[in-house]
C-alpha positions as CSV (number, residue, x, y, z in Angstrom):
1,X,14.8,-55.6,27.9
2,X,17.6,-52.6,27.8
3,X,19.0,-54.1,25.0
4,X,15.6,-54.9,23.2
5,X,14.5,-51.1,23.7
6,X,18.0,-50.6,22.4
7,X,17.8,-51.3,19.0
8,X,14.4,-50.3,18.6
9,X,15.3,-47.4,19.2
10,X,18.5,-47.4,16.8
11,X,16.3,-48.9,14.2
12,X,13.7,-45.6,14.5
13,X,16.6,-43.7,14.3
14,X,17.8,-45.6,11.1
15,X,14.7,-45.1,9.9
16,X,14.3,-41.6,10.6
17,X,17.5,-40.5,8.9
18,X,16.6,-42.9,5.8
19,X,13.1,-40.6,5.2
20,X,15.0,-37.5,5.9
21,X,17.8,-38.0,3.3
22,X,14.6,-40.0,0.7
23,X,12.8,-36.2,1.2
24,X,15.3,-34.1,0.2
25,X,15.6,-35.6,-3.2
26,X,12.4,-34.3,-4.2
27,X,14.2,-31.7,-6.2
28,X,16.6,-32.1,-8.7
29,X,18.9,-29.4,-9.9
30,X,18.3,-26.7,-7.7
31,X,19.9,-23.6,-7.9
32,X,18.9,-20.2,-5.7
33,X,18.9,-17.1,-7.5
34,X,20.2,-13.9,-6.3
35,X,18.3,-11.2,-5.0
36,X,19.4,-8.5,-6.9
37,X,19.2,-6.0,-4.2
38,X,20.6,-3.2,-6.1
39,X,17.5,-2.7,-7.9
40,X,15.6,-2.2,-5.0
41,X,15.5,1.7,-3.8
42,X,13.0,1.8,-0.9
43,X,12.7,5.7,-1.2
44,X,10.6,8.1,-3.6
45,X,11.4,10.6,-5.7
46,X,8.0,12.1,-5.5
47,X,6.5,13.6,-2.2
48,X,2.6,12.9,-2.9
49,X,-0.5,14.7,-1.5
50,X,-4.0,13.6,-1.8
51,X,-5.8,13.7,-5.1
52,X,-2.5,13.1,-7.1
53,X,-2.2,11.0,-10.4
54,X,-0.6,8.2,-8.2
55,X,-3.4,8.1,-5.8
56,X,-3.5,8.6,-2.2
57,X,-0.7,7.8,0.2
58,X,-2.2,3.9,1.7
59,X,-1.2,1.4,-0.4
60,X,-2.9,-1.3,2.1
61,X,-6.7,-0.2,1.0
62,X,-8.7,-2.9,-0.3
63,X,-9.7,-2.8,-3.7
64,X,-12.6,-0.8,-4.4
65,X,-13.3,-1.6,-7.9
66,X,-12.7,-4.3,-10.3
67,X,-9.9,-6.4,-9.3
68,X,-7.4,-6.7,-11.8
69,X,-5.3,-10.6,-12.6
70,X,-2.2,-9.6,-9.9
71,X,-4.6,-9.8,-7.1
72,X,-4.9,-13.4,-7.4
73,X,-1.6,-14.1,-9.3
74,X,-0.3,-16.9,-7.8
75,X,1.6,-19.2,-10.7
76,X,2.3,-17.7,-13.7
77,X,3.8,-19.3,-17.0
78,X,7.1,-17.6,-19.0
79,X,7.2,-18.1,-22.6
80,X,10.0,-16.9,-24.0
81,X,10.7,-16.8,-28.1
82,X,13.7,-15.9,-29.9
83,X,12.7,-14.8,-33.7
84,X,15.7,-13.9,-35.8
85,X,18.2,-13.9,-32.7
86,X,20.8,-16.3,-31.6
87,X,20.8,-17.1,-27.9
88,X,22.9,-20.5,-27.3
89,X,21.9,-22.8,-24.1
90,X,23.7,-20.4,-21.6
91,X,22.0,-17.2,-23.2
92,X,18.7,-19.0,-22.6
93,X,19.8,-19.4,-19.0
94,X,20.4,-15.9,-18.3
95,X,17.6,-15.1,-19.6
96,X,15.4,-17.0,-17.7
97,X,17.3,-16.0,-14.1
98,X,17.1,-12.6,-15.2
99,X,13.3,-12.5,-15.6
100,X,12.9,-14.7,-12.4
101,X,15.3,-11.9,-10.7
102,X,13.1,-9.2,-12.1
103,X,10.0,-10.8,-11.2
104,X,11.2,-11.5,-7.6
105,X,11.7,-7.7,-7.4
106,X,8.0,-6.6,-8.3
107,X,6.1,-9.6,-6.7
108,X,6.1,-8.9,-2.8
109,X,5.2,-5.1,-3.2
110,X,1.8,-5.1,-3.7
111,X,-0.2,-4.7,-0.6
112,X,-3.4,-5.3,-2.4
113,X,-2.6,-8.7,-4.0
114,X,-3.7,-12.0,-2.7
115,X,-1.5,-14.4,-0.7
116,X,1.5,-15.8,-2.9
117,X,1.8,-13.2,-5.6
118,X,3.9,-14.8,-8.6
119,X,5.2,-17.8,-5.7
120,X,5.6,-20.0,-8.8
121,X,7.0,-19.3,-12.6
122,X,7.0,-22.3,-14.9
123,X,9.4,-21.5,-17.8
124,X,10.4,-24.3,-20.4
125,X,12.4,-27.1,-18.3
126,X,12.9,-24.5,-15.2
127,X,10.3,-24.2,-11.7
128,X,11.3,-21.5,-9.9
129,X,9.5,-21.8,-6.1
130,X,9.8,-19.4,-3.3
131,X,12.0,-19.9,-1.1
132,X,11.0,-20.2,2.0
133,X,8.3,-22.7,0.2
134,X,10.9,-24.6,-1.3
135,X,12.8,-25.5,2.1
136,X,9.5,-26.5,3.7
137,X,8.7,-28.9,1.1
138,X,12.4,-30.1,0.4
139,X,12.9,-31.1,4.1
140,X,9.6,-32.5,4.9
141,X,8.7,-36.1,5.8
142,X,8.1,-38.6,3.5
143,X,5.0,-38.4,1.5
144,X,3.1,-36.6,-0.6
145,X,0.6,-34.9,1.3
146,X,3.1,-34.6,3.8
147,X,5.1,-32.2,1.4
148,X,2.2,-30.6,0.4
149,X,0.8,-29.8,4.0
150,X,4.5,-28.7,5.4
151,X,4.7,-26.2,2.3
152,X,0.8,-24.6,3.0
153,X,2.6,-22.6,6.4
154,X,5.2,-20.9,4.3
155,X,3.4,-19.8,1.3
156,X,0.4,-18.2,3.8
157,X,2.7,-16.0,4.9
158,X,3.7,-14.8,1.2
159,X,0.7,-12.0,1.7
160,X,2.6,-8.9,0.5
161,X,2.1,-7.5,4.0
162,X,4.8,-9.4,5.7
163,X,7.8,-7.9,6.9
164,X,10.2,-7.9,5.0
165,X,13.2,-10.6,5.3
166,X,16.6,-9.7,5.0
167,X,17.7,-6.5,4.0
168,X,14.9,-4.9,1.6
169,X,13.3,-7.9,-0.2
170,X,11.4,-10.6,1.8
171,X,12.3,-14.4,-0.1
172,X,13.8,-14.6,-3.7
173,X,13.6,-17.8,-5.7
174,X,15.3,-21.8,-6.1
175,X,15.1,-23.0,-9.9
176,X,14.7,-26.4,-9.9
177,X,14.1,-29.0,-12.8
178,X,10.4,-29.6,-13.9
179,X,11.8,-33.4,-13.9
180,X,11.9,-33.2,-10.2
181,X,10.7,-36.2,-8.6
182,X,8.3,-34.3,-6.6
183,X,6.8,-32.4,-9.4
184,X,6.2,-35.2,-11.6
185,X,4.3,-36.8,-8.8
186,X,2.3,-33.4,-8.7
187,X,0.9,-33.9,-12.2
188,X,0.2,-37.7,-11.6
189,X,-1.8,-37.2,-8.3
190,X,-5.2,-36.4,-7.3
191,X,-4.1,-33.4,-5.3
192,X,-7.2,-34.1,-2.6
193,X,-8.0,-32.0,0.1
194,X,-5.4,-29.4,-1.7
195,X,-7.6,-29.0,-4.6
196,X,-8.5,-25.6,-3.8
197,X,-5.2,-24.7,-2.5
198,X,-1.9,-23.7,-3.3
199,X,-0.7,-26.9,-4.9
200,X,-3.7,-26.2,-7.6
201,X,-2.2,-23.6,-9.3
202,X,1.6,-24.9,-9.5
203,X,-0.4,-27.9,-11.4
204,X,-2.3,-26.2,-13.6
205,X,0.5,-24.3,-15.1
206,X,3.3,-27.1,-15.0
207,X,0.8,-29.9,-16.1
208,X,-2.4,-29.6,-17.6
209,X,-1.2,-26.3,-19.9
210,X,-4.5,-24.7,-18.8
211,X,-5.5,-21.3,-21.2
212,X,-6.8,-20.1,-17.2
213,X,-3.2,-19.6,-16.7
214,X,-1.9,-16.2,-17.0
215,X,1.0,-16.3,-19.2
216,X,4.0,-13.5,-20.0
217,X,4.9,-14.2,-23.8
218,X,8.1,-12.6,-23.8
219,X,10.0,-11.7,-27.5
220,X,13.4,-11.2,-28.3
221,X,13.3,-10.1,-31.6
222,X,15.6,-8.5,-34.8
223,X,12.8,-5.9,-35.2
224,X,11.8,-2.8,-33.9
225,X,9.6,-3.3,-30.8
226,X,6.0,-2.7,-30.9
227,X,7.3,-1.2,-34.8
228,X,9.4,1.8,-33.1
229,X,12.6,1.8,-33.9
230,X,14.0,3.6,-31.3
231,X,12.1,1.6,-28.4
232,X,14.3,-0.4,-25.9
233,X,11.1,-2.3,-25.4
234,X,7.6,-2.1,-25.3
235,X,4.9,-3.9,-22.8
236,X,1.4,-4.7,-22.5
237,X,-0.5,-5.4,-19.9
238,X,-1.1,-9.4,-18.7
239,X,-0.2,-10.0,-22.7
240,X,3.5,-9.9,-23.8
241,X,7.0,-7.9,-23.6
242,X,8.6,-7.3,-27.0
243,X,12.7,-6.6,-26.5
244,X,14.5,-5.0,-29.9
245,X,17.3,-7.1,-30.3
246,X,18.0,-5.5,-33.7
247,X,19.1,-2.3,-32.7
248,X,20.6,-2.7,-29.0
249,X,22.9,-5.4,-27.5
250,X,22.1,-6.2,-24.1
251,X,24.5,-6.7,-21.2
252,X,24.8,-7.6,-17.6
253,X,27.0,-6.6,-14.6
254,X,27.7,-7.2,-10.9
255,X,26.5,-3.9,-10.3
256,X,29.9,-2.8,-8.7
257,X,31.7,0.2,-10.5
258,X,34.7,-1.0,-12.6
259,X,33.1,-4.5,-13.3
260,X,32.9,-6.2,-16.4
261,X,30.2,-6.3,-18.5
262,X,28.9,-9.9,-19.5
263,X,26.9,-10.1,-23.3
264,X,24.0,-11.8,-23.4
265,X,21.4,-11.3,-26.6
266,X,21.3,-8.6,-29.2
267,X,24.0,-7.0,-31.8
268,X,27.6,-7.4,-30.6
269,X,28.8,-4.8,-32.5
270,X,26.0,-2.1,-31.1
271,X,27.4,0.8,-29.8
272,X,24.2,1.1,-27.8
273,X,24.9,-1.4,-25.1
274,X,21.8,-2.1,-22.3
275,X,21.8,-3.0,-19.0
276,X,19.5,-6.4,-19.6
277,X,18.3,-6.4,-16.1
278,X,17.1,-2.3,-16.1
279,X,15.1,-3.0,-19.5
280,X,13.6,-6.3,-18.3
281,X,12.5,-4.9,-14.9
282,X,10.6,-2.0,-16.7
283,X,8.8,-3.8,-19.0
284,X,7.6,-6.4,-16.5
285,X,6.3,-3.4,-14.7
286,X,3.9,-2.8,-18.3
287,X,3.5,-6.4,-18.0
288,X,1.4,-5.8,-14.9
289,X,-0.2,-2.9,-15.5
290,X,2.4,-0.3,-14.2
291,X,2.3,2.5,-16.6
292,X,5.0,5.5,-17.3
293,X,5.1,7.6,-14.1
294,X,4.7,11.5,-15.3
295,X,8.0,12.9,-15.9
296,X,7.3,16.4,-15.4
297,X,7.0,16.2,-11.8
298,X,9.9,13.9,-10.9
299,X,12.5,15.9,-9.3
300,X,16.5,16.1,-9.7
301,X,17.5,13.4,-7.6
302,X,19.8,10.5,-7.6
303,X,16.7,7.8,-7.7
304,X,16.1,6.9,-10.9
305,X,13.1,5.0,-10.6
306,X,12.0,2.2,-12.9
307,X,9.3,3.2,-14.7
308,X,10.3,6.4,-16.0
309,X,9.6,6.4,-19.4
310,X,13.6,7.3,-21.0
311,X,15.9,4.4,-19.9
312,X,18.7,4.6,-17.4
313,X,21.0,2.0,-16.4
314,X,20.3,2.6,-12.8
315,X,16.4,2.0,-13.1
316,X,15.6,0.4,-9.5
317,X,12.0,-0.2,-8.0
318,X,11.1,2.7,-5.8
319,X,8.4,3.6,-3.7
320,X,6.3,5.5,-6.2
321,X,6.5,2.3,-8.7
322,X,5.2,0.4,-5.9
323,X,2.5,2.8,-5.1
324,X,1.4,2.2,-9.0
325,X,1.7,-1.2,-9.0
326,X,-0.8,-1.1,-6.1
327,X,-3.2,1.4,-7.7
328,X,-3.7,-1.0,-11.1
329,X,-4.3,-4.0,-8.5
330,X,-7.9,-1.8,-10.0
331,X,-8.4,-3.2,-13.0
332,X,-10.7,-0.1,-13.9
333,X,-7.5,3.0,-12.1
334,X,-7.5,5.6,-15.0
335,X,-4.0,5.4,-14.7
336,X,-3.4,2.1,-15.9
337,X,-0.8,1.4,-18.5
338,X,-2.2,1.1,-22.1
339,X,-1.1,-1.4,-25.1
340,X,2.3,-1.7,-26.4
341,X,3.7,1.3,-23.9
342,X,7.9,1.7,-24.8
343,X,10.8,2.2,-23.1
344,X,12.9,5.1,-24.7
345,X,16.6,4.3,-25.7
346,X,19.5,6.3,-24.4
């Protein structure tokens, strides 16, 4: 009897480990992304009082009046052109982490947003998943409702209000290949019970193509952005981002002083070189509705934050951005950003 209870036992075990190890190749290619935490300033460079431009101080209000798309912003799709600019296979690449990096900066600061702001972008061959969501349904039993139901705890806890994880920013994102076994079997199955939940979303912008989904059209172009020369960029609101590759090269670092800079897009030979990740972080800001914070009463200080309108390549997200990005969660706030609004080169 010992010995019959024995291998029973060793053969759950065996079976166990075999589902386990079958689970976590659901994703194929995965890759996490960097937080970027240097762009993230958790201070102001405004002291507010009641009545100003900004609005008032609580950033956790509901929304009064009509709510704008980020409040139920959940998957969003990334179409990214190239018109008259070369970008090889690895240019593409950094483009795409660098908007996902960017994204992953804006996306857990406003209060007023529904549960799993931006916890999925769907850009050409590349998912990136939150984190936390990822590892839930990477390591989850066999089975496809299994996955989805281990992944629901995770992502209802992506509500903007959560402390934060880490040291500023609470989750970044894995990339992983649209080819991923698990995703395939997304678009092929009758998602069931999750049909009103967070699964439905992911689908509808990875498989069906839906027009419902809201989509960033994002240009990188050998003209003058928005047809201003001297623009960096220009951004409008849940449309597009236009990036002047004619006039500017664009460039990333580590962020440490002394490092070398890495070329990605634009003019090699520019004398005006760009941080890429300063310029992109700004115009996602347009993007959702952030607009130009007023530049006569930011103060002398060392926070540059990133929606001021004259580009600096220390732009980070500060309080006061976040405080407008949770004002326009009003589709109707005054102080909304308007078409085609520009980002100032040096």
């Amino acid at each position: 009897m010992v010995d019959r209870w024995s291998f029973a036992e060793a053969l759950a075990i065996v079976i166990l480990t075999s589902t386990l190890a079958s689970a976590t190749d659901r994703f194929v290619d995965a890759v996490q992304i960097p937080l970027g935490e240097n762009r993230w300033c958790p201070a102001s460079p405004l002291s507010l009082k009641e009545g100003d431009a900004l609005g008032p101080p609580d950033m956790a209000r509901r929304v009064e009046g009509t709510a704008s798309f980020i409040t139920d912003l959940r998957a969003i799709r990334l179409n990214i052109s190239f018109d008259g600019v070369e970008c090889h296979d690895g240019c593409k690449d950094d483009v795409s982490r660098v908007l996902a990096q960017s994204m992953n900066l804006w996306r857990h600061l406003c209060l007023r947003c529904g549960t799993g702001m931006m916890a999925f972008v769907v850009e050409a061959d590349n998912v990136y998943l939150d984190h936390d969501l990822y590892v839930a349904w990477r390591d989850a039993p066999e089975g496809f409702s299994q996955g989805l139901l281990a992944a629901t705890a995770p992502f209802y806890t992506l509500d903007g209000s959560t402390p934060a994880a880490g040291t500023h920013v609470a989750g970044t994102y894995v990339r992983v290949s649209k080819d991923s076994p698990v995703l395939r079997e997304l678009c092929e199955r009758d998602l069931g019970a999750f049909k009103d939940e967070w699964p439905a979303p992911l689908k509808a912008a990875l498989c069906d193509r839906s027009s419902a989904t809201p989509s960033l059209n994002i240009a990188f172009a050998n003209r003058p952005a928005c047809g201003k020369v001297s623009l960096i960029g220009c951004g409008s609101p849940e449309t597009e981002i236009q990036i002047n590759t004619q006039r500017f090269r664009y460039e990333e670092t580590d962020g440490k002083p002394g490092s070398v800079a890495h070329f990605i897009i634009g003019d090699p030979k520019s004398p005006l070189a760009i941080d890429v990740h300063a310029a992109v972080l700004h115009e996602i800001g347009h993007f959702l509705g952030v607009d130009h914070l007023p530049m006569a009463d930011l103060p002398a200080t060392n926070i540059v934050p990133v929606m001021r309108q004259t580009y600096d390549a220390g732009f980070c997200v500060s309080t006061t951005d976040a405080r407008m990005l949770n004002n326009v969660a009003e589709k109707d706030w005054k102080f909304r950003a308007k078409e085609c609004s520009g980002l100032e080169g040096p």
